[in-house]
PASE-169808 format. One record per residue (C-alpha): residue number from 0; chain; z, x, y. Coordinates in Angstrom, 3 decimals. Layout:
REM residues N
<num:NUM | chaine:A | pz:Z | px:X | py:Y>
...
REM end
This chain:
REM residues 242
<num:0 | chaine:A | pz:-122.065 | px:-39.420 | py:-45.259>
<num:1 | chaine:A | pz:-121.050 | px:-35.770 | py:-45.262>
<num:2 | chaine:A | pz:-117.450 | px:-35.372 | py:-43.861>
<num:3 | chaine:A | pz:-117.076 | px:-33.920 | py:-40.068>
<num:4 | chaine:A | pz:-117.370 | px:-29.600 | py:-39.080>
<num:5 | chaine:A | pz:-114.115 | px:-29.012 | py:-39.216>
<num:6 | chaine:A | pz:-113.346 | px:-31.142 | py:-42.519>
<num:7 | chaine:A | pz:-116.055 | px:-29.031 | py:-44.070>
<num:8 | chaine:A | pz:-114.615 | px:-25.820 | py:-43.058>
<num:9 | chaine:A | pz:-111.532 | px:-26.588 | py:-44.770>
<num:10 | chaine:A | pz:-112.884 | px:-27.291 | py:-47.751>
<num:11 | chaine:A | pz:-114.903 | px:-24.630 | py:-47.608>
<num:12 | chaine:A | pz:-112.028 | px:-22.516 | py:-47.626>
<num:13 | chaine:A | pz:-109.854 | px:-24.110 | py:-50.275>
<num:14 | chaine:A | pz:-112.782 | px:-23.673 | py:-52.390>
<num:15 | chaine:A | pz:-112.951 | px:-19.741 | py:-51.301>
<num:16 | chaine:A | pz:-109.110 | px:-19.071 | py:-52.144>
<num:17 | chaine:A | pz:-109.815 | px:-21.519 | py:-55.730>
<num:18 | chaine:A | pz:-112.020 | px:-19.248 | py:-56.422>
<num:19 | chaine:A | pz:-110.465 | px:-15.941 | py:-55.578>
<num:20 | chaine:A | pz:-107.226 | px:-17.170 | py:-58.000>
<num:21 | chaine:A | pz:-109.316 | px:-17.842 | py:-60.408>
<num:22 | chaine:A | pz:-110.751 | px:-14.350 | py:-60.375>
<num:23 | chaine:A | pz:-107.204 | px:-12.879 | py:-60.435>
<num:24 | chaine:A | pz:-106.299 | px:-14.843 | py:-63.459>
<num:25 | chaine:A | pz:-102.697 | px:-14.725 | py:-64.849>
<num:26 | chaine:A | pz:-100.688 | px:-12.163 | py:-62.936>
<num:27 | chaine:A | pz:-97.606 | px:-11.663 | py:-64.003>
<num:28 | chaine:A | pz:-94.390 | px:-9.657 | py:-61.639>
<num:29 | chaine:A | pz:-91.509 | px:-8.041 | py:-63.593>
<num:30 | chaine:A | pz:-88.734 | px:-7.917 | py:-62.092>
<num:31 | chaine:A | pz:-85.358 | px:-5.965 | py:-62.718>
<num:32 | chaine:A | pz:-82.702 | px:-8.766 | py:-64.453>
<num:33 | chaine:A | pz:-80.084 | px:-7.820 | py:-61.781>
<num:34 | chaine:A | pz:-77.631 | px:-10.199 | py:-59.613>
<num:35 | chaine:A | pz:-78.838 | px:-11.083 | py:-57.395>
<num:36 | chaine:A | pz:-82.642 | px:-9.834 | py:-57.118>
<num:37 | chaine:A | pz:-83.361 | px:-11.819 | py:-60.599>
<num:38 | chaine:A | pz:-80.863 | px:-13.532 | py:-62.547>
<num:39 | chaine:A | pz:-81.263 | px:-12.837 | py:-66.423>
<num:40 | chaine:A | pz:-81.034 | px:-16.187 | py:-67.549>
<num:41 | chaine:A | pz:-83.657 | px:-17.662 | py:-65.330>
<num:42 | chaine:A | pz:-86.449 | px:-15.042 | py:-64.150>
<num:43 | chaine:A | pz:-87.694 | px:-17.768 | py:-61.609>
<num:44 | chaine:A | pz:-83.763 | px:-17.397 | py:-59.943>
<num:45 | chaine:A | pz:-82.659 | px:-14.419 | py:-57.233>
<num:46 | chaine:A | pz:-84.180 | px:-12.509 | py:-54.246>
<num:47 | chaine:A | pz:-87.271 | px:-10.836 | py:-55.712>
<num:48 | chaine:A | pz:-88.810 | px:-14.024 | py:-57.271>
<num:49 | chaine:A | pz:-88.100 | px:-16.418 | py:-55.138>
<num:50 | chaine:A | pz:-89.543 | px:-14.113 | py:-52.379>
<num:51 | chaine:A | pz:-92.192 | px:-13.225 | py:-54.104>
<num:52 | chaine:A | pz:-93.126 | px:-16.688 | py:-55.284>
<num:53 | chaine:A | pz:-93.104 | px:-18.180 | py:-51.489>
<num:54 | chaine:A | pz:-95.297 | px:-15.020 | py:-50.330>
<num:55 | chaine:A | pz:-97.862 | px:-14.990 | py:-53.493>
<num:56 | chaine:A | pz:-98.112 | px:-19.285 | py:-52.951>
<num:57 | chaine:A | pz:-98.628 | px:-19.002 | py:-49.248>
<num:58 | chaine:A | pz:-101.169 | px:-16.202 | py:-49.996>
<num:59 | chaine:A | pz:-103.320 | px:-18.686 | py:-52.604>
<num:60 | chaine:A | pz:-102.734 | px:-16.169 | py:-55.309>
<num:61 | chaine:A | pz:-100.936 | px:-17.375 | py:-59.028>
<num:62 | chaine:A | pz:-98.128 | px:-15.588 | py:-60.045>
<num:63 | chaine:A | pz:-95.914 | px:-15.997 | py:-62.979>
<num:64 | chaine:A | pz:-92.633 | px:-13.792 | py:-63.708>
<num:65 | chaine:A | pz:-90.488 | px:-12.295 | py:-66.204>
<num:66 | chaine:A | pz:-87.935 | px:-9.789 | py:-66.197>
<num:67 | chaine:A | pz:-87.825 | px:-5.804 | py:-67.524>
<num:68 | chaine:A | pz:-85.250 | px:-2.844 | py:-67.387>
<num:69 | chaine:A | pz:-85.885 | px:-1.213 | py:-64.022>
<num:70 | chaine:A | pz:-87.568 | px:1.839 | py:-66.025>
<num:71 | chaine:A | pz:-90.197 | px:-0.380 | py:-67.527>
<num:72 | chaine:A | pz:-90.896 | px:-2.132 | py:-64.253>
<num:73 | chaine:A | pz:-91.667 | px:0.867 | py:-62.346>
<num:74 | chaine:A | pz:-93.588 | px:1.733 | py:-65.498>
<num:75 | chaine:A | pz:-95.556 | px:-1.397 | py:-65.849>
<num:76 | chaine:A | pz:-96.172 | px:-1.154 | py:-62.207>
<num:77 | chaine:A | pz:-97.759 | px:2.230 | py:-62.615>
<num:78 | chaine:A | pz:-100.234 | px:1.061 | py:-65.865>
<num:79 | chaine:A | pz:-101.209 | px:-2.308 | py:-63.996>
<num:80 | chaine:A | pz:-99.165 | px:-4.337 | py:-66.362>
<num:81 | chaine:A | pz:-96.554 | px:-5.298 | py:-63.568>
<num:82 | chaine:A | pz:-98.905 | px:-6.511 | py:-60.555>
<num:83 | chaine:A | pz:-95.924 | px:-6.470 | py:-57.900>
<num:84 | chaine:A | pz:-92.569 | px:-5.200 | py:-57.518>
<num:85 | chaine:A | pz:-89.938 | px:-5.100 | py:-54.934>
<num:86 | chaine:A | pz:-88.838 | px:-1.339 | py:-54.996>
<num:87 | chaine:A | pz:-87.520 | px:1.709 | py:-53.043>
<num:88 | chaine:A | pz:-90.528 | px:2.960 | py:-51.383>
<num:89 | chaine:A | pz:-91.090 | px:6.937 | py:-52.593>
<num:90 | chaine:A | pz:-94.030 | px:9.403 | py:-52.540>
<num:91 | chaine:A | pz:-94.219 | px:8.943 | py:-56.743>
<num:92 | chaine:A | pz:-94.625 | px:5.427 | py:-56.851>
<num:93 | chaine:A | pz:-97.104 | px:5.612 | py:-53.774>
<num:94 | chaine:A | pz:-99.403 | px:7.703 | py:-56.195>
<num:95 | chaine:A | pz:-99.987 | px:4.591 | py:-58.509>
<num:96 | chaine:A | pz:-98.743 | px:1.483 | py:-55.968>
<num:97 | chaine:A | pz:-99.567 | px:0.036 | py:-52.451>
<num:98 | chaine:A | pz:-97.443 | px:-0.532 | py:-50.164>
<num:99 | chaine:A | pz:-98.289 | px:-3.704 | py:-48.872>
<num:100 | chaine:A | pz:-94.966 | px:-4.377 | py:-46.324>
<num:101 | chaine:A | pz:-91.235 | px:-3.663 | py:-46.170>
<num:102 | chaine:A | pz:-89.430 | px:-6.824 | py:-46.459>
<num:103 | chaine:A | pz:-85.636 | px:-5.767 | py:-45.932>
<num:104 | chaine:A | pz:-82.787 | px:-3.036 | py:-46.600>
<num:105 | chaine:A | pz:-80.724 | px:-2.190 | py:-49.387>
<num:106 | chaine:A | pz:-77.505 | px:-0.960 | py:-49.095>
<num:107 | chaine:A | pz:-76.120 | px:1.391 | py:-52.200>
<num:108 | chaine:A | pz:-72.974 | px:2.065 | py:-52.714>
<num:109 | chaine:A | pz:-70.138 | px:2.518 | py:-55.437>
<num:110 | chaine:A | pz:-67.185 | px:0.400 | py:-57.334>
<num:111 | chaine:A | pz:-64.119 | px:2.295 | py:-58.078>
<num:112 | chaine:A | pz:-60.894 | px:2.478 | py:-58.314>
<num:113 | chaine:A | pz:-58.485 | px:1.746 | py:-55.859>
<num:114 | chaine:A | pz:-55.366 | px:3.933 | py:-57.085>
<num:115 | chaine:A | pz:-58.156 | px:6.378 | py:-57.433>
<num:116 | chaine:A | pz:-58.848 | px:6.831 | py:-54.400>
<num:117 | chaine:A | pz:-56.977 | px:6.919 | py:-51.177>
<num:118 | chaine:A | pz:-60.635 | px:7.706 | py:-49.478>
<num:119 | chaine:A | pz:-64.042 | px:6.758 | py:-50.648>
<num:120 | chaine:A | pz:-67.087 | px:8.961 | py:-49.723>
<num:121 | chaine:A | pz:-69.546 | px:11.007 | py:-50.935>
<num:122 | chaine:A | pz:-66.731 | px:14.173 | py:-50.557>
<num:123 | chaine:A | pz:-64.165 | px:12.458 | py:-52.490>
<num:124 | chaine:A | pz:-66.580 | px:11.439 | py:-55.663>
<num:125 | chaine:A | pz:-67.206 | px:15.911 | py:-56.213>
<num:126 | chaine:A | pz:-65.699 | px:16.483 | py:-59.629>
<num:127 | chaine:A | pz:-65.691 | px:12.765 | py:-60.600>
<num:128 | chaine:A | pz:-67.610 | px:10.901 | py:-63.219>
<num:129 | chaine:A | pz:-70.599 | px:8.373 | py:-61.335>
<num:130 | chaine:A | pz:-72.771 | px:5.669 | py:-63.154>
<num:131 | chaine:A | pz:-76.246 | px:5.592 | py:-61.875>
<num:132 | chaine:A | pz:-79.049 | px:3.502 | py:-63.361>
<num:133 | chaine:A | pz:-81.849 | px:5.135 | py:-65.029>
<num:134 | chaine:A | pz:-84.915 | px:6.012 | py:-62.271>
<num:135 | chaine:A | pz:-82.977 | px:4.298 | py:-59.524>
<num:136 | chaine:A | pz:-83.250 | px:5.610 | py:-56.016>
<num:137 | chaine:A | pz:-80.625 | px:4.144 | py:-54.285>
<num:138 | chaine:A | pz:-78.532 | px:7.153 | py:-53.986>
<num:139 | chaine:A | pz:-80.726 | px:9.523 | py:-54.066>
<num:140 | chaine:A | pz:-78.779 | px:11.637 | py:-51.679>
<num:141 | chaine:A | pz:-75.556 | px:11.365 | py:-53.717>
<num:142 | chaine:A | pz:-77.884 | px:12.433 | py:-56.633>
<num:143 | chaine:A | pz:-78.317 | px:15.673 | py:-54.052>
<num:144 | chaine:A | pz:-74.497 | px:16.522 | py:-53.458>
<num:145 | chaine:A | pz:-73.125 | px:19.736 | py:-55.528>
<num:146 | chaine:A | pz:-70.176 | px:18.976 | py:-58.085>
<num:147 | chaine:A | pz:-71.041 | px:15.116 | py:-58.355>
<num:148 | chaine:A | pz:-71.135 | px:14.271 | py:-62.025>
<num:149 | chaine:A | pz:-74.422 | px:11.909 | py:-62.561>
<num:150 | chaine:A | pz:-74.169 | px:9.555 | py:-65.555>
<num:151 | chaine:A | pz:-76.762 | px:8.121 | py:-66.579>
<num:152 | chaine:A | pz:-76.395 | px:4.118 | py:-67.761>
<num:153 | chaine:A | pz:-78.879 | px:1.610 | py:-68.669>
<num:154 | chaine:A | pz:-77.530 | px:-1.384 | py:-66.267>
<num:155 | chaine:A | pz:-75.181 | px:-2.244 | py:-63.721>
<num:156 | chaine:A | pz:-73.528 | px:-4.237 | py:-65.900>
<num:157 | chaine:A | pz:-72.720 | px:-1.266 | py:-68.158>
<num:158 | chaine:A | pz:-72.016 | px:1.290 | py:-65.252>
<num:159 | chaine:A | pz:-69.293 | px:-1.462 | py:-64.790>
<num:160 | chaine:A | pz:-67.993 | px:-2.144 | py:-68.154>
<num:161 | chaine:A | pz:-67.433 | px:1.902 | py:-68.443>
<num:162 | chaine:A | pz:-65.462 | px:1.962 | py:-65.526>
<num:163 | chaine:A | pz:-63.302 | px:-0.586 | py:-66.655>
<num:164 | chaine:A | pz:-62.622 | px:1.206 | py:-70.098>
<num:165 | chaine:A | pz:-62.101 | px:4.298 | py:-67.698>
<num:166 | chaine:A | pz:-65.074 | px:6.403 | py:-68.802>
<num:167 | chaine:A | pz:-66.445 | px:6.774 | py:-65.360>
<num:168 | chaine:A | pz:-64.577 | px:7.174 | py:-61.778>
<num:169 | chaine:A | pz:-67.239 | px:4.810 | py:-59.948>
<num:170 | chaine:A | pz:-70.452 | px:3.241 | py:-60.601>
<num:171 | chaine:A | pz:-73.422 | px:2.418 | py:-58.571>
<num:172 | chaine:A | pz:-73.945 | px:-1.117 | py:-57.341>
<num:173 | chaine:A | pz:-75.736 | px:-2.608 | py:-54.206>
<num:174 | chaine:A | pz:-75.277 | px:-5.075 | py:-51.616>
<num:175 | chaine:A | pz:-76.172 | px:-7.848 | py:-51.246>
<num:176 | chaine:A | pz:-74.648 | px:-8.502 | py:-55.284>
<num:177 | chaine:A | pz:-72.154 | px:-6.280 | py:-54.938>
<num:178 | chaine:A | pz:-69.276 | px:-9.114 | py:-54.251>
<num:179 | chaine:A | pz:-71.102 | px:-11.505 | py:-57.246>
<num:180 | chaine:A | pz:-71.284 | px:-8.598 | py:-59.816>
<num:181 | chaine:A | pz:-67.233 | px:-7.625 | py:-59.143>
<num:182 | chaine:A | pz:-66.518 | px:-11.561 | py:-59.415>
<num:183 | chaine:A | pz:-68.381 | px:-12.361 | py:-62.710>
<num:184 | chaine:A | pz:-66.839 | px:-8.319 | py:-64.082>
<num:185 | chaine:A | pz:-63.390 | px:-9.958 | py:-63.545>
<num:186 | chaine:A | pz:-63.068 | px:-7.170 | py:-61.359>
<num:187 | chaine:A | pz:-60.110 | px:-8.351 | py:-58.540>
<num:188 | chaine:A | pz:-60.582 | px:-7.281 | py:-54.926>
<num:189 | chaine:A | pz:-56.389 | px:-6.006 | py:-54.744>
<num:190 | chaine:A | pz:-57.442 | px:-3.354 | py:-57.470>
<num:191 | chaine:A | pz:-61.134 | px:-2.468 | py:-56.966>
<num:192 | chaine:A | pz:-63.210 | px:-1.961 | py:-53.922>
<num:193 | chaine:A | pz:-67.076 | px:-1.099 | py:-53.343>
<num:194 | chaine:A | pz:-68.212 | px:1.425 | py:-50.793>
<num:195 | chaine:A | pz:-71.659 | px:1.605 | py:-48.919>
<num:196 | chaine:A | pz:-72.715 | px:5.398 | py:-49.135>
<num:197 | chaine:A | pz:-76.387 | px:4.962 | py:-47.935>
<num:198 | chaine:A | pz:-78.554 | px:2.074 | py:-47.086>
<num:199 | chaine:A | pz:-82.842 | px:2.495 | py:-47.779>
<num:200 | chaine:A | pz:-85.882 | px:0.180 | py:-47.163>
<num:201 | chaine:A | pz:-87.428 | px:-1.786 | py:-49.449>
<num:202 | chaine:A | pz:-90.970 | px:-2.357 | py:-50.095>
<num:203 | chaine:A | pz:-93.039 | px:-5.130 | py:-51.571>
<num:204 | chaine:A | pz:-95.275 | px:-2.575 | py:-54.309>
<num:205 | chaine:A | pz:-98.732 | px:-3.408 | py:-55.482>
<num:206 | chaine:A | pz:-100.040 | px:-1.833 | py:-58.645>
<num:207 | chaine:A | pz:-103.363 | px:0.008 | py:-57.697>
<num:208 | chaine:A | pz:-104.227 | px:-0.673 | py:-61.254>
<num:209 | chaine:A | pz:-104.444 | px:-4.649 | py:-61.276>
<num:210 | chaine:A | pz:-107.140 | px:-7.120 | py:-59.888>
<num:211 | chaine:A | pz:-105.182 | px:-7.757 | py:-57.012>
<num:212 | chaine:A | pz:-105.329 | px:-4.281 | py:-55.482>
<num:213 | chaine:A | pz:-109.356 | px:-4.485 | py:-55.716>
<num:214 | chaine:A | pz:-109.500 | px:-7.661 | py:-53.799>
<num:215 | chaine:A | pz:-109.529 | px:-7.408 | py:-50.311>
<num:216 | chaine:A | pz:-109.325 | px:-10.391 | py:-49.314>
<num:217 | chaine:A | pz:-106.230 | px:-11.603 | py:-51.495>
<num:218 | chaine:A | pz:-104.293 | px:-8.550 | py:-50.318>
<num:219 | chaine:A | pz:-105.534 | px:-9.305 | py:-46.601>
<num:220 | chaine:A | pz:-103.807 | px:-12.756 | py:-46.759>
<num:221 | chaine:A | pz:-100.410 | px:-11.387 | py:-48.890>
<num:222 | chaine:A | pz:-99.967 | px:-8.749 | py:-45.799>
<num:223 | chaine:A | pz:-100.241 | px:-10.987 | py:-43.443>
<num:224 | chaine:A | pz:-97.679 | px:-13.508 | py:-45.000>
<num:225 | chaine:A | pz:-95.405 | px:-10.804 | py:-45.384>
<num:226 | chaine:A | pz:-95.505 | px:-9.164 | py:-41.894>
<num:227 | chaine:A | pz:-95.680 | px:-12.681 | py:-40.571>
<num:228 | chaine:A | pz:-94.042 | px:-16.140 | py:-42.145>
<num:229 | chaine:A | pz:-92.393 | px:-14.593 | py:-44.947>
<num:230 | chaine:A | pz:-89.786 | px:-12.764 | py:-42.658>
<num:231 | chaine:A | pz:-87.056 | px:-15.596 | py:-42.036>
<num:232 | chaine:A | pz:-87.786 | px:-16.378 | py:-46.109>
<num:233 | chaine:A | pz:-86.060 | px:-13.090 | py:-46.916>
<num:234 | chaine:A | pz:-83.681 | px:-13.153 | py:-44.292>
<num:235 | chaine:A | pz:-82.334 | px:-16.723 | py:-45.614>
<num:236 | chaine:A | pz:-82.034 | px:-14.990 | py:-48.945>
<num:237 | chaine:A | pz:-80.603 | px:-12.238 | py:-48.022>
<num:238 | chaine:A | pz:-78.188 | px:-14.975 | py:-46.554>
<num:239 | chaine:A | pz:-78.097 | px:-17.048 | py:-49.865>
<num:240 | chaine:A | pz:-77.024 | px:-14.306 | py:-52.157>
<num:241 | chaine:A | pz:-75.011 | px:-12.365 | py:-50.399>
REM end
């Protein structure tokens, strides 16, 4: 006895999105080993995997992750390598990524100094010293301002470290992470402070160079997650590492 209409239409379409994962095979999502987006030690722990893993489940599509420097991301994005990525949005990485949703803000900002500085803004940092991550866009319009010594650093973590051995005035970091980075940095709130300069959008990136870009249907279901279900997901992570 076949089962009922609607019984069969289910089934029918578990079979469908079966099928479509199994055309995707093994995709795999770097993501940038950075309190709190992805922690280090555990590439399955922070805001970009766990977001990503709800919205690529929900979707029916596999995913598995790993981390990368943020240069090699954005890099492995652009060859097809990295399938997703939760970036900036900019007309570069447009050329060789879809944007398939913007999922929440980022706000960018700078550790320094208290004695340093009776006033933090972008003003006050002309003549001084400033990590900034390598291809980072979070302060892109700091990167803009005459007199504002750019230093390029490989990490955060670094950007940090040189500011405690006094080699830089500030350093970039972001929020939300900004309060977990100064805690595990032993840096204490009486002597250093962080300082939002900007804030930007951030994106959920598809490489146009994997499987997943060429599949309509997969990305069909991923957008609508995102614009739909996935929304309080974020926002309770945005909550959760704060």
């Amino acid at each position: 006895m076949l089962p009922n209409r609607p019984i069969r239409l289910l089934i029918a379409v578990a079979a469908s999105l079966a099928l479509h994962a199994s055309d995707l095979g093994h995709l795999i999502a770097y993501t940038v080993p950075v309190v709190p987006w992805t922690f280090p030690d555990n590439p399955d722990r922070g805001v970009a995997p766990e977001y990503l893993h709800y919205l690529f489940q929900e979707a029916g599509v596999p995913l598995r992750f790993d981390t990368m420097p943020y240069v090699r991301v954005v890099r492995a994005l652009e060859t097809g390598e990295n399938v997703a990525a939760m970036l900036i949005p900019d007309t570069e990485r447009d050329r060789f990524a879809i944007r398939l949703c913007e999922v929440t803000t980022i706000r960018s900002g700078v550790v320094y100094r208290r004695e340093d500085f009776a006033v933090m803004d972008k003003a006050h940092l002309v003549g001084k010293s400033v990590g900034l991550p390598h291809g980072t866009h979070a302060l892109d319009t700091l990167a803009g301002e005459s007199g504002v010594n750019l230093y390029p650093v490989e990490s955060v973590e670094q950007g940090v470290k040189m500011l405690l051995a006094g080699r830089l005035d500030a350093t970039f970091l972001s929020s939300p992470g900004s309060r977990s980075v100064m805690q595990a940095a032993g840096l204490s709130e009486r002597s250093f402070a962080w300082q939002e300069l900007e804030s930007s959008p951030v994106v959920i990136y598809i490489s146009r160079k994997s499987p997943l870009a060429a599949d309509a249907d997969a990305m069909a279901r991923l957008k609508h997650v995102c614009e739909g279900k996935a929304r309080p997901v974020m926002d309770a992570l945005m909550q959760k590492y704060r």
